[in-house]
ZAMARGU-4260 file (C-alpha; in steps of 0.2 Angstrom, whole numbers, plus 5000, padded with zeros to 4 digits):
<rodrens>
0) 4986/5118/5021 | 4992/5118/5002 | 5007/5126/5008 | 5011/5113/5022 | 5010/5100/5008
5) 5020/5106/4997 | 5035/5110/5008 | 5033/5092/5016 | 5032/5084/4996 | 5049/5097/4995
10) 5057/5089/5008 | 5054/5069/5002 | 5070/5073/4990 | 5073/5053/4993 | 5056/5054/4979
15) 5067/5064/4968 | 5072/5050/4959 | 5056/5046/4952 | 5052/5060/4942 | 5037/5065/4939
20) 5028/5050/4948 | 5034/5059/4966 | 5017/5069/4972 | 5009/5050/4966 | 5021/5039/4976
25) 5018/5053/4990 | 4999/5052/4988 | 4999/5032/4990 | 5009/5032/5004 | 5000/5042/5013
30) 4983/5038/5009 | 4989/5019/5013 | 5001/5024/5028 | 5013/5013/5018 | 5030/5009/5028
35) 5039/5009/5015 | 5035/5016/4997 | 5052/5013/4987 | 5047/4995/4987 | 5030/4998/4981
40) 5037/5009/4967 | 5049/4997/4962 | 5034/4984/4956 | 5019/4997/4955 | 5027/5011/4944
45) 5024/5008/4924 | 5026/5026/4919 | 5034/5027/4902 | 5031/5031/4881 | 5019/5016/4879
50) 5010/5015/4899 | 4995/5019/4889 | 4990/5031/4904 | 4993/5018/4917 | 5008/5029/4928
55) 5005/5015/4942 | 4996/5000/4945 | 4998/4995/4963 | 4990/4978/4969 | 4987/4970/4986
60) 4981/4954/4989 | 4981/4955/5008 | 4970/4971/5006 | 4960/4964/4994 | 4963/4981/4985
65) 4970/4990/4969 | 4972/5007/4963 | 4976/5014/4946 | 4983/5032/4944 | 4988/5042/4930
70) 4997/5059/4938 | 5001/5076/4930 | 5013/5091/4937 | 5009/5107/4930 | 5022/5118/4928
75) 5013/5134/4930 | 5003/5131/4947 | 4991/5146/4944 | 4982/5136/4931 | 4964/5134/4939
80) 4963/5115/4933 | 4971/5100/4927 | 4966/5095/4909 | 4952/5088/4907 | 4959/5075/4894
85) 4970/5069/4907 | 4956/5063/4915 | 4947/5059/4901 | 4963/5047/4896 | 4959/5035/4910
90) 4946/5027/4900 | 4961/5022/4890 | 4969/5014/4904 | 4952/5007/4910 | 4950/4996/4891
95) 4969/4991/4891 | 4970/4984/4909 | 4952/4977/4911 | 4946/4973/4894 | 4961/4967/4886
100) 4957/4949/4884 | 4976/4940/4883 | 4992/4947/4886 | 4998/4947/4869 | 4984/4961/4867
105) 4992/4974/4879 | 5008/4984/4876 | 5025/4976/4884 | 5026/4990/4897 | 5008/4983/4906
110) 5009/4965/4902 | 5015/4959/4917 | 5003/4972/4925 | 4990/4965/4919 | 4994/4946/4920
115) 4996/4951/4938 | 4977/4959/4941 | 4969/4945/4930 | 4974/4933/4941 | 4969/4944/4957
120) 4952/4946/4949 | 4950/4930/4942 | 4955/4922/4960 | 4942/4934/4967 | 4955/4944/4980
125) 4950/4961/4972 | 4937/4971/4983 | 4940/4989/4981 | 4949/4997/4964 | 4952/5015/4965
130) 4955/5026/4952 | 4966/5041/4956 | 4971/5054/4944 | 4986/5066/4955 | 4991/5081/4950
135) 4996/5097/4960 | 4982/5110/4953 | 4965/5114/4961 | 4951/5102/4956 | 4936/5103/4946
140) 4917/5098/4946 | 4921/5091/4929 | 4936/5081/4932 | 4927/5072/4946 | 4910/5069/4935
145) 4922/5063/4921 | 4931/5050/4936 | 4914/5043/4940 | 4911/5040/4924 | 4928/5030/4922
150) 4926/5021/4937 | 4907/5018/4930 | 4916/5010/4914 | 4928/5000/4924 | 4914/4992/4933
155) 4904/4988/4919 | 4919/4979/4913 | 4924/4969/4924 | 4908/4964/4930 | 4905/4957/4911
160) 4922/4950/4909 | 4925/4941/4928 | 4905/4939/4932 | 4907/4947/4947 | 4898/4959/4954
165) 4905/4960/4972 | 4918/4973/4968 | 4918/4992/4974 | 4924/5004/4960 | 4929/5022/4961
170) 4935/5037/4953 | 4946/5052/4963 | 4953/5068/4959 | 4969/5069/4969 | 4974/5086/4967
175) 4978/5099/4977 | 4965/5100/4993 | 4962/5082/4993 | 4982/5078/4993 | 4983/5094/5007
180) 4968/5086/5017 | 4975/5069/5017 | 4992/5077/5024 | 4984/5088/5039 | 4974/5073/5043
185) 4988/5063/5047 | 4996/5075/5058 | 4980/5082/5066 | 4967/5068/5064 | 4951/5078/5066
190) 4949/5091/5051 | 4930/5096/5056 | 4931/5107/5072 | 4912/5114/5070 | 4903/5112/5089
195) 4886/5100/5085 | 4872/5099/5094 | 4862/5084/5090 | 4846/5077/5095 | 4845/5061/5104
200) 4835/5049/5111 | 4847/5041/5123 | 4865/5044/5129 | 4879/5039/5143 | 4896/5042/5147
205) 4913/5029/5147 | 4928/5029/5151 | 4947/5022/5151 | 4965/5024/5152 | 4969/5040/5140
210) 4950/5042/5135 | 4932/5045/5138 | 4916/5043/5128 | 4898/5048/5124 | 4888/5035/5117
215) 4872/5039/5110 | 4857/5035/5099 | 4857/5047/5084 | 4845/5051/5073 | 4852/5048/5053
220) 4846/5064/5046 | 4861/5073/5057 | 4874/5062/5050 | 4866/5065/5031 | 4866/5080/5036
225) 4885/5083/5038 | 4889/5072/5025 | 4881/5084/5010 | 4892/5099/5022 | 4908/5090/5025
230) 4910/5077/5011 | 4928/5065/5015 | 4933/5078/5027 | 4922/5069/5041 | 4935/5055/5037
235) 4950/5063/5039 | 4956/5049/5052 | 4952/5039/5041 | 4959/5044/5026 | 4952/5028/5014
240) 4935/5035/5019 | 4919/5032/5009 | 4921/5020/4994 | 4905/5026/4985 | 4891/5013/4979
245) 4897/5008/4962 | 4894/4989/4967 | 4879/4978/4962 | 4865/4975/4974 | 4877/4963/4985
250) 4888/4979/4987 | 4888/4984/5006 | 4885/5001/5005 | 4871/4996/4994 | 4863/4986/5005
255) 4865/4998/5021 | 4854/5010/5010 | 4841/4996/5005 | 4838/4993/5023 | 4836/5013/5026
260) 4824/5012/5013 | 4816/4997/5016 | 4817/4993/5031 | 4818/5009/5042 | 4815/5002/5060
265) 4827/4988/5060 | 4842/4999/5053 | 4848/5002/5072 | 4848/4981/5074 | 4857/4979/5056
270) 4870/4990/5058 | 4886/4994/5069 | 4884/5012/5068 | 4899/5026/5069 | 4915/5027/5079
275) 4921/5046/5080 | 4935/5056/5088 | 4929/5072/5094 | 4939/5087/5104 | 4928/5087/5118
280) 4909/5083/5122 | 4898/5089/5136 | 4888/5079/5147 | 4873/5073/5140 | 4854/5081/5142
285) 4838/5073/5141 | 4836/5075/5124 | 4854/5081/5116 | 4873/5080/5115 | 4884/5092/5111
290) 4902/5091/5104 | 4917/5100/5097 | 4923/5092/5081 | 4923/5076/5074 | 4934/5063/5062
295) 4924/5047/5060 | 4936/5032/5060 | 4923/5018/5057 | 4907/5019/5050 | 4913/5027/5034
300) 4903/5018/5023 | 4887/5020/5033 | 4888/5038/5032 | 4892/5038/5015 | 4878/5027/5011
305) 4868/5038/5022 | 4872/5052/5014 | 4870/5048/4998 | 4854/5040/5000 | 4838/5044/4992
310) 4824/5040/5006 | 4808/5050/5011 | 4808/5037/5026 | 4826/5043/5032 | 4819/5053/5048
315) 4814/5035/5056 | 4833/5029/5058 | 4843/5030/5069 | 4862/5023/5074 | 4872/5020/5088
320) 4886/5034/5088 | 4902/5032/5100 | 4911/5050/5101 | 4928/5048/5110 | 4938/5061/5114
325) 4958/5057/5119 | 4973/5069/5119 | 4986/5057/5122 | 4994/5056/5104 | 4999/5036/5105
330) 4980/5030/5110 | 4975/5041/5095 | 4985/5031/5082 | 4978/5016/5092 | 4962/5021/5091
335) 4962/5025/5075 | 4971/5009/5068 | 4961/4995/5078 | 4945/5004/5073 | 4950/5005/5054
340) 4949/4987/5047 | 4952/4992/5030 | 4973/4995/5036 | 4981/4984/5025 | 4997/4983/5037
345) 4989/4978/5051 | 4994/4962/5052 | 5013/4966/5058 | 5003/4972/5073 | 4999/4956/5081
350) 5018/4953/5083 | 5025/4967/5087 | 5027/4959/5105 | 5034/4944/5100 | 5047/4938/5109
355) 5060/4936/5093 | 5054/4953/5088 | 5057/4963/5107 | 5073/4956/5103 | 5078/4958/5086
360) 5071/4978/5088 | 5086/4979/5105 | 5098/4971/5091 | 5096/4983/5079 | 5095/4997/5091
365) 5113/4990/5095 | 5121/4991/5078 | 5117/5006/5075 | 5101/5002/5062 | 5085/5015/5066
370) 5070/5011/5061 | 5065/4990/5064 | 5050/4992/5075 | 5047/4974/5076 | 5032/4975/5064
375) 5022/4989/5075 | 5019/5004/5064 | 5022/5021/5069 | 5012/5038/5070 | 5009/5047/5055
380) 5023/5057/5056 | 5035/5041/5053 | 5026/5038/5035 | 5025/5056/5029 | 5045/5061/5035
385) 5059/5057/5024 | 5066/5039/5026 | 5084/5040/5035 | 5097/5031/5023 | 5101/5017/5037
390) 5083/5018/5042 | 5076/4997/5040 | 5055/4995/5038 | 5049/4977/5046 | 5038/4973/5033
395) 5052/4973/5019 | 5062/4965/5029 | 5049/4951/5031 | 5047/4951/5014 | 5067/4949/5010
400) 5069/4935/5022 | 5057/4926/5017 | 5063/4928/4997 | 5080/4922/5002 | 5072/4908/5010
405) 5064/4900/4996 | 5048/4908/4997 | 5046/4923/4984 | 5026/4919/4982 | 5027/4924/4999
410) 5034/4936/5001 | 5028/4945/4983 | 5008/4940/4984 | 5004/4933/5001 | 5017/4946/5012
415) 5002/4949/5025 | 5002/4930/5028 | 5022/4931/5034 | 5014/4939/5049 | 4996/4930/5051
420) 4999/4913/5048 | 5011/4905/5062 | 5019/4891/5052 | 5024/4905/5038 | 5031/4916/5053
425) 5042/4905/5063 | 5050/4898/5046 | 5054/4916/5042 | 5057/4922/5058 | 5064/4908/5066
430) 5073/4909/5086 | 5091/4910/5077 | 5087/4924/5066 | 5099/4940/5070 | 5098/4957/5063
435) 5114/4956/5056 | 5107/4942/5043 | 5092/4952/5039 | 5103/4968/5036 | 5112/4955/5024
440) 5097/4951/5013 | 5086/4965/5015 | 5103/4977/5007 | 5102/4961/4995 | 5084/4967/4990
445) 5088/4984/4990 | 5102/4984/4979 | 5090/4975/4968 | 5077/4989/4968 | 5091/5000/4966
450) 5098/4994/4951 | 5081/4993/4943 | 5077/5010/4947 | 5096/5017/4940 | 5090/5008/4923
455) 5074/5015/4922 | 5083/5032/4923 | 5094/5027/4908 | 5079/5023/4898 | 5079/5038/4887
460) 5097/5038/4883 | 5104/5025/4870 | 5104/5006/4880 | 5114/4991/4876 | 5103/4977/4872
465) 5109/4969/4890 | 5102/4984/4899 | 5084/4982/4887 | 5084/4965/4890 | 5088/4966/4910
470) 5073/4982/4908 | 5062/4971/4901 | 5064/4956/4915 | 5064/4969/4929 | 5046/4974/4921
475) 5039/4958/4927 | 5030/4959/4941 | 5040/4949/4957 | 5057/4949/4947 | 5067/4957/4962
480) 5060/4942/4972 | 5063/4930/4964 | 5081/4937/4961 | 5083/4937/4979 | 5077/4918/4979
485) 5090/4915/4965 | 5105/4923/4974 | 5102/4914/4990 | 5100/4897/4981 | 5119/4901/4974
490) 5127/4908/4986 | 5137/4893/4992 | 5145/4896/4972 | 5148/4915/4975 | 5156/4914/4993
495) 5163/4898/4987 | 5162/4887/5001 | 5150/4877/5013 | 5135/4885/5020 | 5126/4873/5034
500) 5114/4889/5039 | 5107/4900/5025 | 5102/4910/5043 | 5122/4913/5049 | 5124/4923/5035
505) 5129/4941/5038 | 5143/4954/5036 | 5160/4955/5047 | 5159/4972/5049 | 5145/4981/5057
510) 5139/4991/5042 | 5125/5005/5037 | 5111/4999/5027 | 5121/5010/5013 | 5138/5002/5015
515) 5132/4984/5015 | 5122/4990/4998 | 5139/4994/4991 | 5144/4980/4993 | 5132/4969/4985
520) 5132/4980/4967 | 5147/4971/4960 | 5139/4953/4964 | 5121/4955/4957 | 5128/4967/4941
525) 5137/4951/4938 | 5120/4940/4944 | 5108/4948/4936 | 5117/4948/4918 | 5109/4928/4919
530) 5092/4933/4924 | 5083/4937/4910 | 5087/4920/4901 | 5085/4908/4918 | 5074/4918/4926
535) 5059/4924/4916 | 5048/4907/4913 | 5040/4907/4931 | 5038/4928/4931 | 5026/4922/4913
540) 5019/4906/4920 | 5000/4903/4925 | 5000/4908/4945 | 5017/4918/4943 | 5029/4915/4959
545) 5013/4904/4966 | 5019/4890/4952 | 5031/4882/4964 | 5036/4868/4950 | 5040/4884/4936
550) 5049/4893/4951 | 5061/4877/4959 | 5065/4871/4940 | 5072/4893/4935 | 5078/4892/4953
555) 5088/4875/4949 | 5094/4879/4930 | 5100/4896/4937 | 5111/4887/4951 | 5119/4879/4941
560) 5124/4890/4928 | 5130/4900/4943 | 5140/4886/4948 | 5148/4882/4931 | 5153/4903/4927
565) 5158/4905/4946 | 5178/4900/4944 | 5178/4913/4928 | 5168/4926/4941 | 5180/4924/4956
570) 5188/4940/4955 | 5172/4950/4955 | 5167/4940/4970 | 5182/4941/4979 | 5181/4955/4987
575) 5164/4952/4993 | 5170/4932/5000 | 5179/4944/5011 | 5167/4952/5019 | 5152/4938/5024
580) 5153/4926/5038 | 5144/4910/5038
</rodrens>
């Protein structure tokens, strides 16, 4: 399996760019089935000389989730593990992002980092922090105890410092086999193929389009049994799986062993049991079932907690188990993704048949444009593959219209809401929308993250103090938003003329993603030379791009400094008047 992965991670040269950061940007994608991971590395990266082994700090808000990663790539791949002082550095990372108690106390290169998760934290959005350390060698016993202690640490902190108690902590090794499992279980979900039989006091059949089930009451001891044998690869359908019992008492995986402690008889009642696909089952007997493999795609936490329990009272519980067994590769994904209520881009789901979606995914179809599926996510196999160059993801465009729209906390902290909340959907995606003006401002976007990424590049070669300064405002968490926001605001000044619909803007010509990306470079070089003067106060304000009054008053200077430079910049933007429609 180590071999698959690597030849897949070989042939994800659209990573090449970010170094060293590649097999972590490959891991998070994957782990998260992210659509689109450039985005995420435009904000989440923070690898550099003072990142204090913080390599990335990626934070959700609709997934009430973070992870912290420090990676390594070893050279010489026959080493039998990574440092252990790599590991070990993660408690560094832990006392500069958690404890730090100001800003001012943390280095430049995690300031807005960590402005960004003390306002998550101190809102209470942050349920689950992970914390990964990547690297391309074999793992190591010692590695892992170190990780638990870390993420011991990190609770302890935070606990103290935001009196919560309510939040799930955990360390992981991410090296070789865990990356490699995590990659075969997204192309063949069920990694266990042992047959079981298990005993039973209770069973019946269902079944449906595509699939059948065996339901049956199951006695605890079997599944503790095959979590001490197993471990995460009974989750490999589910490739979050267990998040560990680091929380307090009020911790849900604390409480499901409390009650198999406790409260033995009533666990059944209390608890919804597992969900599991399986390669096939056999009718049931009196007293026993018998399957062939199994990936458990809810119910990850009770096994874990199961499993991880201490209880001499264990043999008296019992749970429901639901084994389903379906070969039709589509019903899988299905299965897998309405079952797993952790997905944190689930929401795009619910309109993928909307009407203005159906349509929009025919009109890109029409130009030319692959990849708009309307918010519905694909298989596996559309996350792990290399991105085609005119390939266009939903969820960033989502997250583009609504910046140019005037709505960069929307479409930097709340981006789930786009899709959830009706008001917010119909402003962005309203009836008149077309694909052509959401090429226009999602290539606006990516030019953006572009340009941020080509100047991270030239960081170890001498900088002018522009390209520092425009560094240092890129650094700020949201900057390409709220640079999208800006440039929409002024457009009337670039194109010089009237604009009655922001939403009739689009390109003459019918262009490739990379094509309309040229042809914003020369505009926002020009832009973005006023950004880190007009647009840095609300990027450093309480609440960030959620300060509406900080963002409108940047948004307003920055307009009409536009306005007043855009005679003495007409020729740069010539060339680009001539190609946009209104």
């Amino acid at each position: 399996m180590a071999d698959a992965l690597e030849a897949a991670l070989a042939q994800r040269d659209d990573l090449n760019q970010y170094g060293s950061a590649k097999r972590m940007l490959f891991a998070l994608q994957l782990s998260l089935d992210l659509e689109d991971i450039h985005s995420i590395a435009a904000t989440a990266l923070t690898d550099g000389p003072d990142d204090k082994s913080c390599d990335l700090v990626y934070i959700d808000r609709d997934s009430h989730s973070m992870i912290l990663a420090q990676g390594y790539e070893a050279g010489n791949v026959n080493q039998l593990q990574a440092p252990l002082t790599k590991a070990t550095s993660l408690h560094q990372a832990v006392n500069w992002l958690f404890g730090s108690r100001s800003e001012s106390d943390v280095p430049q290169r995690l300031q807005s980092a960590w402005r960004e998760l003390d306002a998550a934290l101190k809102d209470g959005v942050i349920e689950n922090i992970e914390i990964w350390f990547v690297h391309n060698l074999p793992e190591n016993h010692q590695i892992a105890d170190e990780l638990r202690t870390v993420a011991n640490a990190a609770y302890r902190i935070i606990a103290a410092r935001y009196n919560v108690e309510d939040v799930s902590v955990t360390g992981a090794e991410v090296g070789r086999e865990t990356l490699a499992d995590r990659y075969e279980g997204s192309r063949t979900p069920i990694l266990v193929g042992d047959e079981f039989t298990i005993p039973v006091s209770g069973a019946f059949t269902e079944s449906g389009e595509n699939w059948s089930a065996l339901c049956a009451s199951i006695p605890a001891t079997w599944l503790r049994e095959q979590f001490s044998v197993h471990k995460e690869r009974l989750f490999s359908a589910n490739i979050r799986g267990y998040l560990g019992s680091t929380r307090s008492q009020s911790n849900i995986n604390n409480g499901i062993q409390a009650t198999a402690r406790d409260q033995p008889g009533r666990f059944w009642a209390y608890n919804n049991g597992i969900t599991a696909l399986v390669h096939s089952f056999e009718a049931p007997t009196a007293d026993s079932v018998s399957v062939t493999g199994i990936a458990i795609v809810n119910g990850a936490q009770t096994t874990g907690a199961i499993g991880s329990a201490e209880s001499e009272r264990m043999g008296d519980v019992r749970l429901l188990a639901r084994f389903i067994k379906c070969d039709d590769a589509a019903t899988v994904q299905d299965i897998i993704r309405y079952n797993n209520r952790q997905n944190p881009t689930q929401a795009a789901d619910f309109r993928s048949n909307d009407r203005v979606q159906s349509r929009l995914v025919k009109d890109f179809a029409s130009l030319g444009v692959v990849g708009y599926n309307g918010g519905r996510r694909g298989g596996a196999e559309d996350v792990i593959r290399r991105p085609g160059e005119n390939q266009l993801a939903a969820s960033v465009a989502a997250q583009a219209l609504a910046a140019f729209h005037g709505r960069p906390d929307v479409s930097y902290h709340e981006k789930g809401q786009i899709w959830e909340q009706d008001d917010i959907y119909s402003s962005v995606f309203p009836e008149r929308v077309s694909a052509r003006h959401i090429l226009f401002v999602y290539s606006l976007l990516r030019a953006l993250e572009q340009n941020k990424t080509s100047l991270n590049a030239k960081s170890s070669a001498p900088q002018t103090q522009r390209d520092r300064d425009l560094a240092k405002w890129f650094g700020m968490r949201g900057s390409t938003f709220l640079a999208v926001t800006a440039i929409g605001a002024s457009i009337e000044s670039v194109l010089d003329m009237p604009v009655a619909d922001w939403y009739n803007l689009e390109f003459k010509k019918n262009l490739t993603i990379p094509k309309a990306i040229e042809v914003w470079r020369p505009v926002i070089t020009s832009l973005l030379s006023l950004a880190p003067n007009q647009l840095s106060a609300p990027l450093l304000s309480t609440g960030g791009l959620r300060n509406r009054a900080a963002v409108d008053a940047a948004i307003g200077t920055y307009r009409a400094v536009v306005s007043a430079t855009s005679q003495v910049n007409k020729p740069i933007y010539a060339d680009f008047t001539d190609m946009v429609k209104s």
